[in-house]
N, CA, C and O atoms as a MOPAC input file, in Angstrom:
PM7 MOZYME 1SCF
protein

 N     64.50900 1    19.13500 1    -1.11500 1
 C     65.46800 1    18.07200 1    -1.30700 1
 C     66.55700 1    18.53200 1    -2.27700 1
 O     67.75300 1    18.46700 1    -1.99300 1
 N     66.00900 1    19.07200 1    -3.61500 1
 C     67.24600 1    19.63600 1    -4.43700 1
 C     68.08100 1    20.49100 1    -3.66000 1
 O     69.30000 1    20.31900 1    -3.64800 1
 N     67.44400 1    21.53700 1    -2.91000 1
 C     68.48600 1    22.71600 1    -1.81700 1
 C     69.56800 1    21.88200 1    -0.65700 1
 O     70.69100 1    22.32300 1    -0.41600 1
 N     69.17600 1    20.98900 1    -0.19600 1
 C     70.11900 1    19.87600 1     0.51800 1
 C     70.59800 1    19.03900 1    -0.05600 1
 O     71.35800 1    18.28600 1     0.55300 1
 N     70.40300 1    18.88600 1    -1.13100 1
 C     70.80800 1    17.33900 1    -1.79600 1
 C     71.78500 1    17.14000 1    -3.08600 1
 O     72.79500 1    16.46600 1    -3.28600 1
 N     71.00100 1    18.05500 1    -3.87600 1
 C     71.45500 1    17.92100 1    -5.41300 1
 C     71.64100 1    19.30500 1    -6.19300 1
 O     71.57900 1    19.59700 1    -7.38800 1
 N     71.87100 1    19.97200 1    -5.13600 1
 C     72.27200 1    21.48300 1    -5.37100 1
 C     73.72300 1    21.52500 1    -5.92200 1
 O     74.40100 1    20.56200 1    -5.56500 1
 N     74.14500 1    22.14200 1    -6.45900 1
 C     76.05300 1    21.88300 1    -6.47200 1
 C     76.45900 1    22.93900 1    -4.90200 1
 O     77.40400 1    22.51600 1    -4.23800 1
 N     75.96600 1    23.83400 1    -4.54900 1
 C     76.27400 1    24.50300 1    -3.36100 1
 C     74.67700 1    24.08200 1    -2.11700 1
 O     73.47200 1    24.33400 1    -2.08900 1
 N     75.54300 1    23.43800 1    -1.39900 1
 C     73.89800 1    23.39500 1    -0.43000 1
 C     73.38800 1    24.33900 1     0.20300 1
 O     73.91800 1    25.13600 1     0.97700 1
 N     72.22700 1    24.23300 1    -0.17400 1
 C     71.66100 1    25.87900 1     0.70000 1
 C     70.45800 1    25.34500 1     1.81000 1
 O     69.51500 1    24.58600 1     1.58500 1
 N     70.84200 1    26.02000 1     3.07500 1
 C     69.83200 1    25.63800 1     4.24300 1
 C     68.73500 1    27.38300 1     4.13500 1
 O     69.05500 1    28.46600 1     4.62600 1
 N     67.55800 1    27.07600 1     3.39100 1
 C     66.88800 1    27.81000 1     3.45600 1
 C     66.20400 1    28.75800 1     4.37600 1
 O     65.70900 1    29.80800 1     3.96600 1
 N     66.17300 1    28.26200 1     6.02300 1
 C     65.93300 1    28.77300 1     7.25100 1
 C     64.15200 1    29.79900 1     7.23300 1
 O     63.54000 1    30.44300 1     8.08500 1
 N     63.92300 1    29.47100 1     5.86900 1
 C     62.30300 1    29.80200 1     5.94900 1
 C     61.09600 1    29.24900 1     5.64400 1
 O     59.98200 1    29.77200 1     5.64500 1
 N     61.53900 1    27.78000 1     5.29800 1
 C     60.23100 1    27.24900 1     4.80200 1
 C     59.36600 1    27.02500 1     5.05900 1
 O     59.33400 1    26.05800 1     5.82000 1
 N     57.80800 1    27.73000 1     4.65400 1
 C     56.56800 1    28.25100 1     5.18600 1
 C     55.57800 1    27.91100 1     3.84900 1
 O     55.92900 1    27.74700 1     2.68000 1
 N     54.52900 1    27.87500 1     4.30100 1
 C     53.66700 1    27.40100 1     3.30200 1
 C     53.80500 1    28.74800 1     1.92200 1
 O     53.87200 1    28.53600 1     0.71100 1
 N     53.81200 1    30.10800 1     2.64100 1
 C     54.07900 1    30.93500 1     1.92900 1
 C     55.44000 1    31.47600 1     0.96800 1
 O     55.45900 1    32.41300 1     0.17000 1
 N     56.43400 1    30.63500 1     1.30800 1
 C     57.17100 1    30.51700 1     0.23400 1
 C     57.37200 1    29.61100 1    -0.44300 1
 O     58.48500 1    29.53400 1    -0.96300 1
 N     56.18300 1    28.37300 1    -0.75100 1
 C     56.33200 1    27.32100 1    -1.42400 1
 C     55.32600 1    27.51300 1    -2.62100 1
 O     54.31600 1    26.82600 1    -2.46500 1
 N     55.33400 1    28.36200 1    -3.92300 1
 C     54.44300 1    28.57200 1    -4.63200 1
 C     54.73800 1    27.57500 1    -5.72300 1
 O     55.73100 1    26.85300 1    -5.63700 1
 N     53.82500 1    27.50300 1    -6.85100 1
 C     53.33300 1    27.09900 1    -7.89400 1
 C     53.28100 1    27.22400 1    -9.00500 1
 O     52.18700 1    27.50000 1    -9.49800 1
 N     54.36000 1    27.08200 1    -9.79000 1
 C     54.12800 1    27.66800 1   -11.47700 1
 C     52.87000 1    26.99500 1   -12.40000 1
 O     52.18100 1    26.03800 1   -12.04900 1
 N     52.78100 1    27.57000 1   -13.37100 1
 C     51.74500 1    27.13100 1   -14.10100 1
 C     50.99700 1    25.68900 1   -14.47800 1
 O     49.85400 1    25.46500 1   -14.87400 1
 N     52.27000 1    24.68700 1   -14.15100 1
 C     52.25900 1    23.55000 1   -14.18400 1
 C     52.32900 1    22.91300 1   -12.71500 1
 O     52.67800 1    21.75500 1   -12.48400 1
 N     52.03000 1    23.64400 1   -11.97900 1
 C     52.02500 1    23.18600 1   -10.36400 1
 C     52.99700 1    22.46600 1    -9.80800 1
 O     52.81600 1    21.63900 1    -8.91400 1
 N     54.28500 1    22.81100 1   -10.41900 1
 C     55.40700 1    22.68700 1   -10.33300 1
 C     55.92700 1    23.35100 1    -8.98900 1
 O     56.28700 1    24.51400 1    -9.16800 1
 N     56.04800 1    22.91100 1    -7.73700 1
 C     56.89900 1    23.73000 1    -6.34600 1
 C     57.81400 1    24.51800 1    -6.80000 1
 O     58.53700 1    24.09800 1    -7.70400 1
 N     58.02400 1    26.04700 1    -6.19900 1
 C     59.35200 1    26.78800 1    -6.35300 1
 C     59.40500 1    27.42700 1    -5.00000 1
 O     58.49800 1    27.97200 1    -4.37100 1
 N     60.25500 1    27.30300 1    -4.78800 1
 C     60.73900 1    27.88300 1    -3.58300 1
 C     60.83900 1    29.59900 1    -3.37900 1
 O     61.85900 1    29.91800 1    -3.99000 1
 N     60.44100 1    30.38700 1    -2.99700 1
 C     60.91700 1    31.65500 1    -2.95100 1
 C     61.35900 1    31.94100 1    -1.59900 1
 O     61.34500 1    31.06400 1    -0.73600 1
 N     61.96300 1    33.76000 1    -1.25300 1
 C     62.40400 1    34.20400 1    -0.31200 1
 C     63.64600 1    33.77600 1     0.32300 1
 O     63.72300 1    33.46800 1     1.51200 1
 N     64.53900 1    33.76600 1    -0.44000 1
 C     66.22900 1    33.57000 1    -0.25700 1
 C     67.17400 1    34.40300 1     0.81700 1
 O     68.35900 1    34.32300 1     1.14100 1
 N     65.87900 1    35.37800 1     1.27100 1
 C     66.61500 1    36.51700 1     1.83400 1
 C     67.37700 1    35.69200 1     3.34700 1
 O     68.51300 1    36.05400 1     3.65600 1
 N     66.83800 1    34.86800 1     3.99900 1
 C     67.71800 1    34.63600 1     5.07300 1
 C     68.72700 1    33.01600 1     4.71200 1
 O     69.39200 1    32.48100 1     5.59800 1
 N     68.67100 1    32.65700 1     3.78100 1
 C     69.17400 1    31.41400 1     3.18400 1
 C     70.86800 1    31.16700 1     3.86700 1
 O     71.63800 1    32.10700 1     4.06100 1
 N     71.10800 1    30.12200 1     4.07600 1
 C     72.32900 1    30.28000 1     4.66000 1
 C     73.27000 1    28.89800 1     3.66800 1
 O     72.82800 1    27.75600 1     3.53800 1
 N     74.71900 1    29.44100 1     3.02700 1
 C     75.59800 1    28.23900 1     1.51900 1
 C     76.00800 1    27.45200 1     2.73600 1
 O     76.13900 1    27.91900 1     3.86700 1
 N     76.17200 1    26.36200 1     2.41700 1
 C     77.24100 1    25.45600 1     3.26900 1
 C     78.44500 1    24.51400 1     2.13500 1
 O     78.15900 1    23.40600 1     1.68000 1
 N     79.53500 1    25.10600 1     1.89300 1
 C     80.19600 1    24.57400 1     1.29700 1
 C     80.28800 1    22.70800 1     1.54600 1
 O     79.78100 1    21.96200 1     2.38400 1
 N     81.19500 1    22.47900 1     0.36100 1
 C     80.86800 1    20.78900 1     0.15200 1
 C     81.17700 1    20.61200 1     1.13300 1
 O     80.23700 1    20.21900 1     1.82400 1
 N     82.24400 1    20.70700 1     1.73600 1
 C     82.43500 1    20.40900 1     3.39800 1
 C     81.86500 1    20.08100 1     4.47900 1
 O     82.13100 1    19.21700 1     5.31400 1
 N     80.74100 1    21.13800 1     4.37100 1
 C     80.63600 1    21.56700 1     5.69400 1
 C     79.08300 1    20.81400 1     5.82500 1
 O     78.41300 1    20.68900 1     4.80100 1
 N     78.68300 1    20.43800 1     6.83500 1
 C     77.58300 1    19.71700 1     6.83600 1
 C     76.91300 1    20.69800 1     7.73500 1
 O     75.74400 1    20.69700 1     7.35000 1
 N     77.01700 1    21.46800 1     8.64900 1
 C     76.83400 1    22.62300 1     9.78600 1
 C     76.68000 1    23.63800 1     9.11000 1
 O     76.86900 1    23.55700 1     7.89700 1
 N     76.16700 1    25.28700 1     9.89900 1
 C     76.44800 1    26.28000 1     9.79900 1
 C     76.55800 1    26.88300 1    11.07300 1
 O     75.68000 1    26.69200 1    11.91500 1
 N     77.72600 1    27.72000 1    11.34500 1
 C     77.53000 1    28.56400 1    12.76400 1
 C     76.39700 1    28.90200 1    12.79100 1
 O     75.80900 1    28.86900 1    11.71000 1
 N     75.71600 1    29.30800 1    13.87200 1
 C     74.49800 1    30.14900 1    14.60700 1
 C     74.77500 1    31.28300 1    14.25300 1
 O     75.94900 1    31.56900 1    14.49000 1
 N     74.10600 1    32.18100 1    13.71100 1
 C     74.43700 1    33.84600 1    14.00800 1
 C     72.82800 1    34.41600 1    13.91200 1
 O     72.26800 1    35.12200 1    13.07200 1
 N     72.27100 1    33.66500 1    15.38500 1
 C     70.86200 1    34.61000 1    15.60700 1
 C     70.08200 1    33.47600 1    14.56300 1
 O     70.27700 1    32.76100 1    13.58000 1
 N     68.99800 1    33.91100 1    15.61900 1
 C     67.29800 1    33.26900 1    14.75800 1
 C     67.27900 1    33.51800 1    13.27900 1
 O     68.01100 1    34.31000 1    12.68600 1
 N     66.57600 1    32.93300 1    12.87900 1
 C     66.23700 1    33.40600 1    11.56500 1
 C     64.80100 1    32.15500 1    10.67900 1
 O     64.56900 1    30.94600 1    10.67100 1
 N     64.21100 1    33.38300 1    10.08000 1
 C     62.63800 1    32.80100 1    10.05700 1
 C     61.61000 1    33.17500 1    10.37900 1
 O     61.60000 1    34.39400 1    10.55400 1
 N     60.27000 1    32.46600 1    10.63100 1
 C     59.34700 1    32.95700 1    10.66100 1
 C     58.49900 1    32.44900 1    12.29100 1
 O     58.15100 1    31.31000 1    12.60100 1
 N     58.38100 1    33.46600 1    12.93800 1
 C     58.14300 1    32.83600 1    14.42800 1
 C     57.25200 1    31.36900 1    14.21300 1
 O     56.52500 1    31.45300 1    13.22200 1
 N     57.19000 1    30.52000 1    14.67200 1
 C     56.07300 1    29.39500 1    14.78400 1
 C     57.18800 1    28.34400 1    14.12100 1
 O     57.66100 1    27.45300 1    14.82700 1
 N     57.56500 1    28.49100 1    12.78600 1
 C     58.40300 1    27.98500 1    12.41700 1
 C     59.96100 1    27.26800 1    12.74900 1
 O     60.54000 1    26.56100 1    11.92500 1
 N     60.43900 1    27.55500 1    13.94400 1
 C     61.95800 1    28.04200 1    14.25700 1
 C     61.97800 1    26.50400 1    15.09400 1
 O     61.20700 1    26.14800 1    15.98600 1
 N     62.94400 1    25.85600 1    14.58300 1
 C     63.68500 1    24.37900 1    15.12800 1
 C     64.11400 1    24.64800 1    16.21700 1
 O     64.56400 1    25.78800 1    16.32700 1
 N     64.15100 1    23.90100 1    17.23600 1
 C     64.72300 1    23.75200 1    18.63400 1
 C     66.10600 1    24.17600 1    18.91900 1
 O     66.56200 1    24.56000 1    19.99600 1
 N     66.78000 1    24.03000 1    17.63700 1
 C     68.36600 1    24.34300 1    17.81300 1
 C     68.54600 1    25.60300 1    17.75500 1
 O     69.70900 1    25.91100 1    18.01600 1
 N     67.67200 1    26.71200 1    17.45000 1
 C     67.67100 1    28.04800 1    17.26100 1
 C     68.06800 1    28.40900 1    18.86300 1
 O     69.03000 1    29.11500 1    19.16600 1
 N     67.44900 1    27.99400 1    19.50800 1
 C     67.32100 1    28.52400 1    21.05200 1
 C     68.22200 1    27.74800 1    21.41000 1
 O     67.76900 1    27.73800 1    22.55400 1
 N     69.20500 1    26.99500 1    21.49500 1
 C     70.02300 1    25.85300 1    21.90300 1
 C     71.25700 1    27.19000 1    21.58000 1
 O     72.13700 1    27.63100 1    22.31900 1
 N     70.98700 1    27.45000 1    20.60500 1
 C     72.08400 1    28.06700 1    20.09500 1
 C     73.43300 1    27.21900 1    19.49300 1
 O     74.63400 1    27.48200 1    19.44400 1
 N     72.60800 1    26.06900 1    19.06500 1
 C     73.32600 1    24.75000 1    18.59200 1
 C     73.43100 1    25.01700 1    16.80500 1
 O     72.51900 1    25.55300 1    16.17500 1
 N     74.72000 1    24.52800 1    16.18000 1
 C     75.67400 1    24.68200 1    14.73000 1
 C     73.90000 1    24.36700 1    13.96800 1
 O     73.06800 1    23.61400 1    14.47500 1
 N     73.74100 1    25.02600 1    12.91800 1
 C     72.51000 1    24.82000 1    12.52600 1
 C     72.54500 1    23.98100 1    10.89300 1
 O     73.39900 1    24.24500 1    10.04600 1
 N     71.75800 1    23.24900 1    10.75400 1
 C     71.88300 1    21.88600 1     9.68800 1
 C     70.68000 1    22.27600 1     8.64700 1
 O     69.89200 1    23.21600 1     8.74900 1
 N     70.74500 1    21.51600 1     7.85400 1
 C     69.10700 1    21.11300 1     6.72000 1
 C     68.51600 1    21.08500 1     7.41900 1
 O     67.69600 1    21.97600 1     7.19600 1
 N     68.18300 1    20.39000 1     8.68600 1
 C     67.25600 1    19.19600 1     9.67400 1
 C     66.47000 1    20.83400 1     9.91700 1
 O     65.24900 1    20.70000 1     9.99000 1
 N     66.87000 1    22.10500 1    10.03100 1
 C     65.88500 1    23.15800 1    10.72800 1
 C     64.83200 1    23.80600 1     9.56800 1
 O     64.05600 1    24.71800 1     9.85500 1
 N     64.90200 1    23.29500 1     8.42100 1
 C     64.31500 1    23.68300 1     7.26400 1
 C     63.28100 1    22.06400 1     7.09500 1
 O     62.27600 1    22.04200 1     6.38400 1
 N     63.77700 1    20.81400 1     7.89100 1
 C     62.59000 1    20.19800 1     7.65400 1
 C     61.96000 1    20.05900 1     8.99500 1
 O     61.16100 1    19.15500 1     9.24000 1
 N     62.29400 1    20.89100 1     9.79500 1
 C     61.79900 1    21.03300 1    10.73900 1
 C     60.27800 1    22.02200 1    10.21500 1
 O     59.15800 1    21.58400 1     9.95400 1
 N     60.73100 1    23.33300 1    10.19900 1
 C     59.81300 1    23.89400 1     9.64600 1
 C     58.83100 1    24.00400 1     7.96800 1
 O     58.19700 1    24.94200 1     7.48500 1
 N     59.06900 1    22.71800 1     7.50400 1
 C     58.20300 1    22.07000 1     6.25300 1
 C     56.77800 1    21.67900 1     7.09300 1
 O     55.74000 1    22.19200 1     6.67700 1
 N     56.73600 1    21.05100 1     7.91300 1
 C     55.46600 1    20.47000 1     8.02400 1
 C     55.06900 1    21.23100 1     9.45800 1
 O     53.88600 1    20.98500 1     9.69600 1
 N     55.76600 1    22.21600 1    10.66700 1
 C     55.66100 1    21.96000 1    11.92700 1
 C     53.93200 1    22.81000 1    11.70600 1
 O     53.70200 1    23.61400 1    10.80300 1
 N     53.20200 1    22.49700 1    12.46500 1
 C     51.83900 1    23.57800 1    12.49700 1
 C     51.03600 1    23.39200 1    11.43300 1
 O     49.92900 1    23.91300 1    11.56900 1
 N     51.26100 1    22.70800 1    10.21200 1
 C     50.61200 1    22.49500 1     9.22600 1
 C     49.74900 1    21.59900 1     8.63600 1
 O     48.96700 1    21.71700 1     7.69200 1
 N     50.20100 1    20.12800 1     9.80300 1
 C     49.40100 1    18.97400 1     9.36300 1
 C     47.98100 1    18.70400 1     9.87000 1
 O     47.27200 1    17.74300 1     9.57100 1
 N     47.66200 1    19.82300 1    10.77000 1
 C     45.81900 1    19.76600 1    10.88200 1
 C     45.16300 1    20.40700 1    10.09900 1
 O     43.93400 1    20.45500 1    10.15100 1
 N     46.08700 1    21.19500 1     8.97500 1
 C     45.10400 1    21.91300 1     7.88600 1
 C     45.11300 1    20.78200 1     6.52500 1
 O     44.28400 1    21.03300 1     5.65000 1
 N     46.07100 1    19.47700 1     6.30000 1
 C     46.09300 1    19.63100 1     5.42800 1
 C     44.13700 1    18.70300 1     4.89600 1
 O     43.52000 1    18.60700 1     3.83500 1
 N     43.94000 1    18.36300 1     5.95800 1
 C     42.51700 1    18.45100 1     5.43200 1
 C     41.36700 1    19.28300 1     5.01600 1
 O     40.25300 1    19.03300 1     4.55600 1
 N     42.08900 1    20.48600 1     5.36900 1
 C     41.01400 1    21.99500 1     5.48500 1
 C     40.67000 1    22.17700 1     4.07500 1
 O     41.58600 1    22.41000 1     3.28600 1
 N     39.53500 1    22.10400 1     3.68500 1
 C     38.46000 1    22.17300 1     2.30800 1
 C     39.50200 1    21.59100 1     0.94500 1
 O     39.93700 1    22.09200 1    -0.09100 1
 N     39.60200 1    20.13900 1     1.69100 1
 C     40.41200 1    18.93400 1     0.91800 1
 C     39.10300 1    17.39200 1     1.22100 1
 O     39.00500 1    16.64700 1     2.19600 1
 N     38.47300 1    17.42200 1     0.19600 1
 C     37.01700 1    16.21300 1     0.39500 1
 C     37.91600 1    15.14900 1     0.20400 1
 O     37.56000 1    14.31100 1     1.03300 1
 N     38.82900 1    14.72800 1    -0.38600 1
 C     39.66700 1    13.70400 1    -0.87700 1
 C     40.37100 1    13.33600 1     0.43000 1
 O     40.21500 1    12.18500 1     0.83900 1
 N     41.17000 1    14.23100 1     1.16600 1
 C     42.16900 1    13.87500 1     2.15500 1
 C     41.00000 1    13.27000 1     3.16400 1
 O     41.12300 1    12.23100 1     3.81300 1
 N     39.68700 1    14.25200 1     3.15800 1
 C     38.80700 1    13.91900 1     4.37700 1
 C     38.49100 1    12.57600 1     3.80800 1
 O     38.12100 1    11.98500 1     4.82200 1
 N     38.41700 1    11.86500 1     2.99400 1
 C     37.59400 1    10.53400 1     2.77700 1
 C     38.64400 1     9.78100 1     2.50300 1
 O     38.36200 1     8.81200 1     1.79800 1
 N     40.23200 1     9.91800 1     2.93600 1
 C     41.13400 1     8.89500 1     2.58500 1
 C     41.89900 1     9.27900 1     4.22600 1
 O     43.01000 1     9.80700 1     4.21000 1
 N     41.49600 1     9.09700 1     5.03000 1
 C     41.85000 1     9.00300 1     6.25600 1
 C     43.24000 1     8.30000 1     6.72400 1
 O     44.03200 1     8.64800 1     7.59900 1
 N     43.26100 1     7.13400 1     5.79600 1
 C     44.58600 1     6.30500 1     5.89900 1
 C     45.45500 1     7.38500 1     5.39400 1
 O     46.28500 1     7.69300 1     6.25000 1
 N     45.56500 1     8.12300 1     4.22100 1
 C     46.31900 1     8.95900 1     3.73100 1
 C     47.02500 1    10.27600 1     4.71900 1
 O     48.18500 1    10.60700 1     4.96500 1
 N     45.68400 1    10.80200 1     5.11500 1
 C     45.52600 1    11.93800 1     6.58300 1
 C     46.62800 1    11.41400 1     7.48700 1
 O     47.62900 1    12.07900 1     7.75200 1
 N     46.46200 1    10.53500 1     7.81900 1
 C     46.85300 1     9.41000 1     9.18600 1
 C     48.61900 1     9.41900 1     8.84900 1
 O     49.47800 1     9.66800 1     9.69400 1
 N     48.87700 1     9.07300 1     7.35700 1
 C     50.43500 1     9.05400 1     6.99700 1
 C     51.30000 1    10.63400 1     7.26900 1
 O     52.27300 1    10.89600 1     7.97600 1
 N     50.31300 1    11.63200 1     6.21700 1
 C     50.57700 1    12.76400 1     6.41300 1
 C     50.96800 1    13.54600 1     7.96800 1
 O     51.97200 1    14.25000 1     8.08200 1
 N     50.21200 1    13.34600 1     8.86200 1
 C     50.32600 1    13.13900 1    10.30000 1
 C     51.65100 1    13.18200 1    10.82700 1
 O     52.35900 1    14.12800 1    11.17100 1
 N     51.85700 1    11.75500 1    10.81200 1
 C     52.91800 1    10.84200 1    10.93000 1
 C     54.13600 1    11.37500 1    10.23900 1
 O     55.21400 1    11.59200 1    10.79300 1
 N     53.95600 1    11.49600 1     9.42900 1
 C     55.23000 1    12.69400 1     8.59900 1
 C     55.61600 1    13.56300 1     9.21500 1
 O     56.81200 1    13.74900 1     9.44000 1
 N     54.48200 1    14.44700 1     9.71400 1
 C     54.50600 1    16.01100 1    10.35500 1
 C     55.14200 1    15.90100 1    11.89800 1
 O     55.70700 1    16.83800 1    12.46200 1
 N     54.88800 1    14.24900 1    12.60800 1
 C     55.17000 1    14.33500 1    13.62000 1
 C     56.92600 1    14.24800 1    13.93700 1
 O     57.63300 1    14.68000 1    14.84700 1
 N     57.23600 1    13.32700 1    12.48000 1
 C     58.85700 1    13.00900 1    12.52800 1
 C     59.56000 1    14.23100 1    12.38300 1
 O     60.66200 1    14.40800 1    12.90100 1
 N     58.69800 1    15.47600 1    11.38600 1
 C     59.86400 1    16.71100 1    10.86800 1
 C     59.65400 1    17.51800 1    12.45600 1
 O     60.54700 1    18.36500 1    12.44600 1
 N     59.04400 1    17.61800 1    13.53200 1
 C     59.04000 1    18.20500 1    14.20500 1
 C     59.86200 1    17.74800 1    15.73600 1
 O     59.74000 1    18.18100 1    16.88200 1
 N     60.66500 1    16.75600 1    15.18100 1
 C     60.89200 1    16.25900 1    16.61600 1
 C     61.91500 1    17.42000 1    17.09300 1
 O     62.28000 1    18.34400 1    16.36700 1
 N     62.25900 1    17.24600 1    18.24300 1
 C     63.13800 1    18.58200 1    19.19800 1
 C     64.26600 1    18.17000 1    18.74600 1
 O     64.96200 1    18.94800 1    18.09300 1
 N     64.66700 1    16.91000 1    18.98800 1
 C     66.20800 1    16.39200 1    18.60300 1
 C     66.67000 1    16.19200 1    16.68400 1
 O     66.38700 1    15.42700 1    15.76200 1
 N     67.37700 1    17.21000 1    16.87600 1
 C     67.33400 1    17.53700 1    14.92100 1
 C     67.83300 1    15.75300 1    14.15700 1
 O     67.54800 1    15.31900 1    13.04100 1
 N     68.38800 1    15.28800 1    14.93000 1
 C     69.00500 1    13.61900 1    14.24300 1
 C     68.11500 1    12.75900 1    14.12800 1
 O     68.26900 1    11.80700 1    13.36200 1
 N     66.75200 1    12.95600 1    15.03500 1
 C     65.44600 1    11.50900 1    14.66700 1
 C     64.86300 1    12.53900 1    12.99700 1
 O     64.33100 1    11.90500 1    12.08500 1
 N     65.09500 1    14.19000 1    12.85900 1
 C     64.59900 1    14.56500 1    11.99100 1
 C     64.83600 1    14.12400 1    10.50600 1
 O     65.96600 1    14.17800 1    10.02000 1
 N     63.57500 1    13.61800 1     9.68000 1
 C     64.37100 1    12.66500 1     8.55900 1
 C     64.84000 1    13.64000 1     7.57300 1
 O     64.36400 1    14.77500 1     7.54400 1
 N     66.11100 1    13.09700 1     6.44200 1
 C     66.18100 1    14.34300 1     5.73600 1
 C     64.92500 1    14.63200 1     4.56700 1
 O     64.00300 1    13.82800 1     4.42700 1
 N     65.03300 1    15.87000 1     3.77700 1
 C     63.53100 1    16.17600 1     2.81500 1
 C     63.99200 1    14.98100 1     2.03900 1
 O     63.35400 1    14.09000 1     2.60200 1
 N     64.67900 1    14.41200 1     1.12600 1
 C     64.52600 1    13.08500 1     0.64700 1
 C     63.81300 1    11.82200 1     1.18700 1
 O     63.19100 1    10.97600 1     0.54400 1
 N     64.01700 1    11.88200 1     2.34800 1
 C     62.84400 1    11.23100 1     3.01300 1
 C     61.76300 1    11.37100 1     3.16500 1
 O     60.87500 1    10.52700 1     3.05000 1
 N     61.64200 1    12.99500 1     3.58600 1
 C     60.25100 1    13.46800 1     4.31600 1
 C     59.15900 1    13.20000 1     2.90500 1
 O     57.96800 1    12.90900 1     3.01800 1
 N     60.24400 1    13.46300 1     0.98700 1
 C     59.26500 1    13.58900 1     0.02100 1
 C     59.06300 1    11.93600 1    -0.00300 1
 O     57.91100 1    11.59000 1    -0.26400 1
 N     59.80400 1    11.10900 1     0.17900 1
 C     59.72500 1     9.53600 1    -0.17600 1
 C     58.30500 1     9.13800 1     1.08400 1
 O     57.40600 1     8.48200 1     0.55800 1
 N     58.08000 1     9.46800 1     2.57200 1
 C     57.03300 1     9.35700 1     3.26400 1
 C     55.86400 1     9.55700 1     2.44800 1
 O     55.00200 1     8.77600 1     2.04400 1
 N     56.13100 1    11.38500 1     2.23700 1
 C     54.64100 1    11.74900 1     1.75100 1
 C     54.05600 1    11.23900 1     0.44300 1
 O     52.85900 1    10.96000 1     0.37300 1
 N     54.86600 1    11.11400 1    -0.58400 1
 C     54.65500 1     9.75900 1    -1.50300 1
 C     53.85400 1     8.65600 1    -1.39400 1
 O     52.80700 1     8.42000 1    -1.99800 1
 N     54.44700 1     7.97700 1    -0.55000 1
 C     53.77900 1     6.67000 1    -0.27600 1
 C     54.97800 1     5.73700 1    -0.75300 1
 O     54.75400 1     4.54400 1    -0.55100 1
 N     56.25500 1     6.04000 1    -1.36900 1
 C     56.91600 1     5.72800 1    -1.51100 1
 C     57.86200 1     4.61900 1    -0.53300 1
 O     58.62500 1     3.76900 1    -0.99300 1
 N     57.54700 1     4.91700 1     1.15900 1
 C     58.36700 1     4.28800 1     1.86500 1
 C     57.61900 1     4.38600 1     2.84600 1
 O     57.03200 1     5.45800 1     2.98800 1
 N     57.41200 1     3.35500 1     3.78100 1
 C     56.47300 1     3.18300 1     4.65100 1
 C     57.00300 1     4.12800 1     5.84800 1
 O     58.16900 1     4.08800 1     6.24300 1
 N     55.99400 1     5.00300 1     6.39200 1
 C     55.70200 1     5.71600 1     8.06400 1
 C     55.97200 1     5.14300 1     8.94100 1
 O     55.08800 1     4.33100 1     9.21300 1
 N     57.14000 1     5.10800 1     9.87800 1
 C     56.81000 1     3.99700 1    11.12900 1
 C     56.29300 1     5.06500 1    12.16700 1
 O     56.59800 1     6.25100 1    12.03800 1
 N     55.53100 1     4.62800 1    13.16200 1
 C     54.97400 1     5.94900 1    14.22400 1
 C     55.86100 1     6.28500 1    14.99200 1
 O     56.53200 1     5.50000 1    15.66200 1
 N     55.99500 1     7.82000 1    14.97700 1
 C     57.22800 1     8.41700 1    15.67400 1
 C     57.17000 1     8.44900 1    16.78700 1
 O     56.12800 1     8.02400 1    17.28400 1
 N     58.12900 1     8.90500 1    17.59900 1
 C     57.75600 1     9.48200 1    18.98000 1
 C     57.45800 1    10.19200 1    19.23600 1
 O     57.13000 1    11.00900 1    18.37600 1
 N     57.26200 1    10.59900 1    20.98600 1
 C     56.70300 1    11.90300 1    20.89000 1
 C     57.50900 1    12.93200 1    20.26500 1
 O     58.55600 1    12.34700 1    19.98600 1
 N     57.61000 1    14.16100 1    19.88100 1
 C     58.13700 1    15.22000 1    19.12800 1
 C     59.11200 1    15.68300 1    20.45400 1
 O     60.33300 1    15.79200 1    20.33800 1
 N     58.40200 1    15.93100 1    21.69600 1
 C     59.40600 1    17.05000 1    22.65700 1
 C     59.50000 1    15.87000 1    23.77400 1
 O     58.89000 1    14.80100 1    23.78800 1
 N     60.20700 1    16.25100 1    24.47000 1
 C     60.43900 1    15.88700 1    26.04400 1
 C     60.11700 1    17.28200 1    26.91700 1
 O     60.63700 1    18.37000 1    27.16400 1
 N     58.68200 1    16.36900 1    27.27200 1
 C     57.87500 1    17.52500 1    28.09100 1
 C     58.99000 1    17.89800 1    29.51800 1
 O     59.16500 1    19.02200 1    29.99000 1
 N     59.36700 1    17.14400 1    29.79600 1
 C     60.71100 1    17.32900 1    31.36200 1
 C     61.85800 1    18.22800 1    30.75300 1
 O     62.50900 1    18.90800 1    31.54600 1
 N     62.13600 1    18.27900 1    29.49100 1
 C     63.20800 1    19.53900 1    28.83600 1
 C     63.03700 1    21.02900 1    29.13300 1
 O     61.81100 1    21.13900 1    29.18000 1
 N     63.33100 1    21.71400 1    29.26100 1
 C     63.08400 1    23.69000 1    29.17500 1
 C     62.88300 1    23.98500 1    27.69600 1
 O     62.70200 1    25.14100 1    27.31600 1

């Protein structure tokens, strides 16, 4: 959210993976791996396309569209593939099911195909919060699409 939001230069990160989301001492999130990061001046809400970029599994629908690329492909790849682990040797998530169930529901909105139902990370952190209620998304793809 600070990299889209409250950055003075916005930066569309184009890698966010569980593995560049580490932990300082105070379990504080930091972001690493800047190497494919793309500035978008105050202006510009877009970035041209110039080629994939990221981590295969990860990569937003607009990559292959070859469509102007936004924030929306960095919260695309925040949650895509990740929300059936987040119970994996978590006893808490497993015994708060309602919680599981939100988390879900989160994972299903950052993954949709169409980058505009995608909410921005100010949202996606206000969902996972509990801060603002989940409504159930749709499906993510249109199975009749290529």
């Amino acid at each position: 959210m600070y990299l889209h939001e409250e950055c003075s230069t916005q930066i569309i990160h184009c890698d966010i993976k569980p593995q560049n989301i580490l932990l300082d001492e105070y379990f504080t999130p930091r972001i690493s791996d800047f190497g494919l990061a793309k500035l978008l001046l105050a202006e510009q809400t877009r970035a041209a396309h110039t080629g994939i970029r990221g981590t295969v599994g990860y990569f937003a629908p607009e990559w292959f569209r070859r469509a102007s690329i936004t924030v929306k492909v960095d919260v695309y790849s925040f949650e895509e593939e990740s929300s059936m682990k987040l119970a994996e040797n978590d006893e808490e998530a497993k015994n708060d099911l309602k919680r599981l169930e939100r988390f879900v529901m989160v994972s299903l909105w950052c993954i949709q195909e169409d980058a505009s139902l995608r909410p921005t990370m100010k949202k996606v952190t206000q969902m996972l919060e509990g801060v603002i209620e989940v409504s159930v998304p749709p499906c993510p793809w249109n199975y009749g699409s290529n």
